[in-house]
C-alpha positions in Angstrom: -25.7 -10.9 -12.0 -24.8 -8.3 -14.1 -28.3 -6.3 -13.2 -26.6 -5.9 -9.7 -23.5 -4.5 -10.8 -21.7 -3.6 -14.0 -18.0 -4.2 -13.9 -16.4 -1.2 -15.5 -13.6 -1.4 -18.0 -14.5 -4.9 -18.5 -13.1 -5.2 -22.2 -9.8 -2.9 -21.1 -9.5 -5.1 -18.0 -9.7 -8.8 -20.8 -7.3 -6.9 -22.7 -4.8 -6.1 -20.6 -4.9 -8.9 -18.5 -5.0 -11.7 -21.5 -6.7 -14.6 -19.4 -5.2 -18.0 -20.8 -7.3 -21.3 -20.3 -5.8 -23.3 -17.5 -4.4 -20.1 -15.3 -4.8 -19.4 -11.9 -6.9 -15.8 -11.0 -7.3 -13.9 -7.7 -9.9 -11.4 -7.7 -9.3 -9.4 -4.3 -13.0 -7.4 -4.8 -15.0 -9.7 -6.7 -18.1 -7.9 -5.7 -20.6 -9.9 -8.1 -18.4 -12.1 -10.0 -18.5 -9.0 -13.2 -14.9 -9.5 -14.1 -14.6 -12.7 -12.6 -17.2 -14.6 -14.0 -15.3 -13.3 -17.9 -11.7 -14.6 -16.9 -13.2 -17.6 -15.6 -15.0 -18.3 -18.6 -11.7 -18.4 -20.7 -9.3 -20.3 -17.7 -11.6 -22.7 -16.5 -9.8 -22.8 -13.9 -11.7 -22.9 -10.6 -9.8 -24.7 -8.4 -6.7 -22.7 -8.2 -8.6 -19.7 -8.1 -9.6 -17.5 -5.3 -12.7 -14.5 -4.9 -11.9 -12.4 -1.8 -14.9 -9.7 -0.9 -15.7 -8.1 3.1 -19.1 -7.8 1.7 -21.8 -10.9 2.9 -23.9 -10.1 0.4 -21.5 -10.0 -1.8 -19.9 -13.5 -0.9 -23.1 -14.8 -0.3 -24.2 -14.5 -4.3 -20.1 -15.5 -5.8 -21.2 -18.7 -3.7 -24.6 -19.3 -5.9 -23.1 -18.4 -9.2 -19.6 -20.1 -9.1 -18.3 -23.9 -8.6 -18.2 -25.2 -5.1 -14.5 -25.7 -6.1 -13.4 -22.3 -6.3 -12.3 -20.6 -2.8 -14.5 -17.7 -1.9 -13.0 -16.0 1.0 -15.5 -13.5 3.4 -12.5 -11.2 4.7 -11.1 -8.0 3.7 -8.4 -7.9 0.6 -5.5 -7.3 2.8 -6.1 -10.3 5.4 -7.0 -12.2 2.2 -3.4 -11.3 0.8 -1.7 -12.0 4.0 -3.1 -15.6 4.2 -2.5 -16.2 0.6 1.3 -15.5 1.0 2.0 -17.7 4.3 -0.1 -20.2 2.4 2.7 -20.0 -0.7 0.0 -19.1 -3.1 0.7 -17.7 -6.1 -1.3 -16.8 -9.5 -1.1 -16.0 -13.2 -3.2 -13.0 -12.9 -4.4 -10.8 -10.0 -7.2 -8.1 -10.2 -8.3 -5.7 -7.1 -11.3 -3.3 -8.2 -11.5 -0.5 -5.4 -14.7 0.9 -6.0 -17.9 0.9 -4.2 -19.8 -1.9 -5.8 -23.2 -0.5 -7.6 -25.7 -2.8 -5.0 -23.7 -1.2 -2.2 -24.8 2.8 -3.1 -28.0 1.0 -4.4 -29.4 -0.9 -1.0 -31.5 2.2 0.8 -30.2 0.5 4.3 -26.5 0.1 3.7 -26.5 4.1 4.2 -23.6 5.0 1.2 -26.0 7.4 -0.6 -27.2 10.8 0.2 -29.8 9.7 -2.4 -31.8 7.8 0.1 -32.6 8.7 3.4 -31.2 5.7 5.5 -29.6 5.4 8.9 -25.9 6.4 8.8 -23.9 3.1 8.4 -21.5 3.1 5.1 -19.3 -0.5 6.4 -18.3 -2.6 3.6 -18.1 -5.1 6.2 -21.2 -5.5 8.7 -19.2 -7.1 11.1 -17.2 -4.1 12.0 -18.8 -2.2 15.1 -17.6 1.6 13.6 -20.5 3.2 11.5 -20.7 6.2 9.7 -23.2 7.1 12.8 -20.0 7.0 14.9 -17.6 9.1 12.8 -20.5 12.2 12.3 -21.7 12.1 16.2 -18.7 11.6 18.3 -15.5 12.5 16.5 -14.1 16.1 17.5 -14.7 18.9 15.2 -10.9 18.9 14.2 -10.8 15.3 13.7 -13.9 16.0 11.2 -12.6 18.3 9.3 -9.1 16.4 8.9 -11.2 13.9 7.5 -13.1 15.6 5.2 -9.7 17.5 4.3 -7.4 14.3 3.9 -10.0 11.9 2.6 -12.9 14.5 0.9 -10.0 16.4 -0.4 -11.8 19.4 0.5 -10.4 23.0 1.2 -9.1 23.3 4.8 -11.5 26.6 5.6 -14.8 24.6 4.1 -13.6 21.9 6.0 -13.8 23.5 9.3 -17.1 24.9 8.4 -18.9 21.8 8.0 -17.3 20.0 10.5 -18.6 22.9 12.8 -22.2 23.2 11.6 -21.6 19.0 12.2 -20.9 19.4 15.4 -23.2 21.7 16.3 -26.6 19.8 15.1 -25.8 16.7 16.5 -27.1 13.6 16.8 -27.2 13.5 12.8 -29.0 10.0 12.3 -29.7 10.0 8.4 -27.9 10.4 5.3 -30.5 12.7 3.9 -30.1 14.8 7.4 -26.7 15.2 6.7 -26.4 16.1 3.2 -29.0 18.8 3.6 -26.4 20.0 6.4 -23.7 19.8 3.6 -26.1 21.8 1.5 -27.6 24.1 3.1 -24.1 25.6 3.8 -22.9 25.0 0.1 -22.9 27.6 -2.6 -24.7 25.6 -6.5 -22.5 23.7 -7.9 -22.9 20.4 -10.9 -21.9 17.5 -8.3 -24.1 17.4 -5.1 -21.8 19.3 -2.5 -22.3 16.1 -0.3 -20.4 14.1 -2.7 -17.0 14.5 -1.2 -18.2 14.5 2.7 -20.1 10.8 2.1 -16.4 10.1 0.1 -14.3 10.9 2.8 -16.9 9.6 5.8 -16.8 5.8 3.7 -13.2 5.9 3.3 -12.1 6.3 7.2 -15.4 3.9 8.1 -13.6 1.2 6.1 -10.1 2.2 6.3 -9.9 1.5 2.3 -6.3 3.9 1.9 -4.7 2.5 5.2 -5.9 -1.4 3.2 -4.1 -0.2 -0.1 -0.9 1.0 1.6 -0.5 -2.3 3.4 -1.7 -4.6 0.4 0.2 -3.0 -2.9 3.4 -4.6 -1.7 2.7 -7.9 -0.8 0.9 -8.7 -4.6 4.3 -9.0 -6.7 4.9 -11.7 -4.1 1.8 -13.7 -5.0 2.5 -13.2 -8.6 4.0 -16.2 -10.8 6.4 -15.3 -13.4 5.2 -13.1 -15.9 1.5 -13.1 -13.6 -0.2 -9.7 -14.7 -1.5 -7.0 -12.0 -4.7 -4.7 -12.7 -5.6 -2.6 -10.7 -9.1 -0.1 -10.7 -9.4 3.1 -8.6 -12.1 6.1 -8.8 -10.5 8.6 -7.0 -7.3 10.6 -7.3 -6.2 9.5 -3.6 -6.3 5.6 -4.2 -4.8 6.2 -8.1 -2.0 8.2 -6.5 -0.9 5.0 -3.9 -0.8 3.1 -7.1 0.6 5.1 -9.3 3.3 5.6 -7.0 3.7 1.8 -6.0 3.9 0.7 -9.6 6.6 3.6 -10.2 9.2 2.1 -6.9 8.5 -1.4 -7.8 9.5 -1.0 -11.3 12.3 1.7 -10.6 15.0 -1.2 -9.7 16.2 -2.1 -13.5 17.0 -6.0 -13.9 15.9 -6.4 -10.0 12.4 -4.8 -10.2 9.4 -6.5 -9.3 6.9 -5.6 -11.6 7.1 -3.9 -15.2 4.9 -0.9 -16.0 2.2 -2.5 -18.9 0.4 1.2 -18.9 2.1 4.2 -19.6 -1.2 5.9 -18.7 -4.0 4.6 -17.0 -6.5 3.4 -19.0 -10.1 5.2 -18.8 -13.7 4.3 -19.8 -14.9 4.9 -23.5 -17.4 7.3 -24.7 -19.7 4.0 -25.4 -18.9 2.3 -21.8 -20.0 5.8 -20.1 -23.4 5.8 -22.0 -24.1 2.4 -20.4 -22.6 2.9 -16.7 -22.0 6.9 -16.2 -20.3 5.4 -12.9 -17.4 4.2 -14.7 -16.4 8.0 -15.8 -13.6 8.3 -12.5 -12.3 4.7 -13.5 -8.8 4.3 -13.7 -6.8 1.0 -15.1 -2.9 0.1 -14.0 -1.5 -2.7 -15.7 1.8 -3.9 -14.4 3.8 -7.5 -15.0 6.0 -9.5 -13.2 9.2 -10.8 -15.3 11.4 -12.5 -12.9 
């Protein structure tokens, strides 16, 4: 399990979140079960637990490594949290990990990477019908380059560029045919100039900021008293919604519903980054519910 993906900040994240035995644990990414598979071994607690992933293959391994007891739901976090709360669930402790999981940039064919030259497909969720394929060969060239502006957080001017050199060698079927696009009209620079295109591209193919936005509020109401938060993000756009959540819902004095456990998010050590160089954008928010 932990060949296929190395959960990041996994001591910080056992820390902060102080797993007791007998509580009850959503995990609204598990991914491959890396954090879950630690506070499960210290709560025992499968059967008031639930792992939520849009992933199949994802869901497809929690379901050989776990219980049968525990609830392992195949839908995006956000429907996931919506059920839960009609439902009346509520838990001890609640972890969402917003990265790309390592087998997902890994699998050739799932099309994340500009490391491999695969079709153009970048869906967390294989269900969906939009690809990446869709986005790059019949959006407008404005609508690119908002894209690559809002979500790459690129400059507006390289933004037009590349959405116009886009536009203008179309069809673009492979992720190596449009990185070298990317490159070829990108001056050296230490991080592939690709990088924040395939960012951006992934980010509107799953909607992941659009999830967050819809999701932060409802988890203080699925927490039980005193139930702990974490929260990981890798990129300055996702750690901004949370930040900024954690900040309103805590701004309400006696009435706020969630207290602030992390001043500062917490980051990866020089140790951790010498065993998973991925980790190095990880960010950790801690937050509590008192009431």
């Amino acid at each position: 399990m932990e060949k296929l993906h190395i959960p990041v900040l996994l001591s910080e994240v056992l820390a902060s979140l102080d797993p007791k035995p007998g509580e009850s644990y959503l995990d609204l990414t598990a991914g491959y079960g890396g954090h879950a598979s630690k506070i499960l071994a210290v709560t025992q607690n499968y059967k008031n637990s639930v792992l939520v992933d849009r992933d199949e293959y994802a869901t497809k391994h929690l379901k050989s490594i776990f219980p049968s007891e525990i609830n392992i739901m195949d839908t995006d976090f956000y429907n996931a949290v919506l059920q839960l709360f009609k439902c009346g669930k509520t838990y001890d402790i609640i972890l969402a990990d917003f990265g790309v999981s390592s087998p997902q940039l890994d699998m050739e064919e799932r099309g994340f990477s500009f490391k491999y030259d695969a079709a153009l497909d970048m869906r967390m969720d294989q269900r969906q019908n939009i690809t990446a394929a869709d986005i790059v060969n019949k959006y407008s060239e404005r609508e690119l380059a908002d894209i690559f502006t809002t979500y790459g957080e690129e400059p507006v001017g390289r933004s037009k560029m590349l959405a116009r050199e886009i536009v203008h060698q179309r069809p673009i079927n492979s992720t190596k045919q449009l990185a070298d696009i990317i490159k070829s009209h990108s001056k050296y620079s230490k991080t592939h100039p690709a990088t924040k295109i395939f960012q951006a591209i992934r980010i509107k193919v799953n909607g992941e900021l659009e999830q967050i936005e819809k999701t932060l509020p409802i988890l203080p109401k699925l927490l039980n008293k005193n139930g702990r938060l974490g929260i990981i993000t890798f990129h300055s756009l996702e750690d901004r919604l949370v930040k900024d959540y954690f900040k309103e819902a805590s701004s309400h004095g006696e009435e706020s519903e969630l207290t602030i456990l992390t001043k500062k998010p917490i980051i990866a050590d020089s140790q951790e980054l010498l065993i998973n160089p991925r980790a190095r954008s990880a960010k950790l928010r801690v937050a509590i519910k008192r009431i």
